[in-house]
N, C-alpha and C positions, 0 to 999 in steps of 0.2 A: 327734363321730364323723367328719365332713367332716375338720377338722383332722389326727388324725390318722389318715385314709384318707392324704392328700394326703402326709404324713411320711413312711409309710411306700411309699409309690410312689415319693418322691424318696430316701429310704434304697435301695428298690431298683436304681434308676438307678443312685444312684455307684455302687454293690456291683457292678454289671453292669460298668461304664465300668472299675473294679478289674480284675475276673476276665480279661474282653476283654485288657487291656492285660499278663496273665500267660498271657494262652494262646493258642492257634491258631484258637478256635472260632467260627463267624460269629455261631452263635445269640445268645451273650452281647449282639453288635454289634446285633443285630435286637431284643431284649428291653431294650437301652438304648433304641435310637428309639422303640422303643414307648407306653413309659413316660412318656416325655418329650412325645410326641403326646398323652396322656393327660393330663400334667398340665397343658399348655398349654390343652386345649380346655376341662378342671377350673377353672382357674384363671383363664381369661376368662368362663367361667359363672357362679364365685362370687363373682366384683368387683366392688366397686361402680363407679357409672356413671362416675367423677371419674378412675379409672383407665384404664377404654377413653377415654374422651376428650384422656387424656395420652399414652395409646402411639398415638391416632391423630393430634395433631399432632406429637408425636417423630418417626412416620412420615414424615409431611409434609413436616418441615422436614433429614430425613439426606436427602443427594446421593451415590447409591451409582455411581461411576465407572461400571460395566457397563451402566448402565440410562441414562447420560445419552448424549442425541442427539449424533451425528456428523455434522460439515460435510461436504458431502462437492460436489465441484466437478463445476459440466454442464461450463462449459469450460474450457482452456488459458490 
């Protein structure tokens, strides 16, 4: 049943990321984040431990440009 709960939230999504990309409507855009918040917080819920442990050092070890520290000169 988890299974496919999870199937069809992400058939949702694309369907939504579809619609969004043929129309004008924000909701679509709001009902894809949605979904997608949903399956993430799902999908760290039902993994097992070996997986949080891998996306916490994948975290660790990506250098995201925005986030690294700036030199920045007192003097001349």
């Amino acid at each position: 049943m988890i299974t496919l709960f999870m199937i069809l939230l992400l058939l949702m999504s694309i369907i939504s990321v579809i619609i969004y990309k043929r129309t004008n409507q924000e909701i679509h855009l709001v009902l894809t984040i949605f979904t997608a918040v949903i399956l993430v917080i799902w999908g760290f819920a039902v993994a097992h431990w070996s997986i949080h442990l891998l996306a916490l050092l994948t975290l660790l070890c990506i250098r995201i440009p925005v986030f690294a520290p700036k030199i920045v000169k007192i003097r001349n």
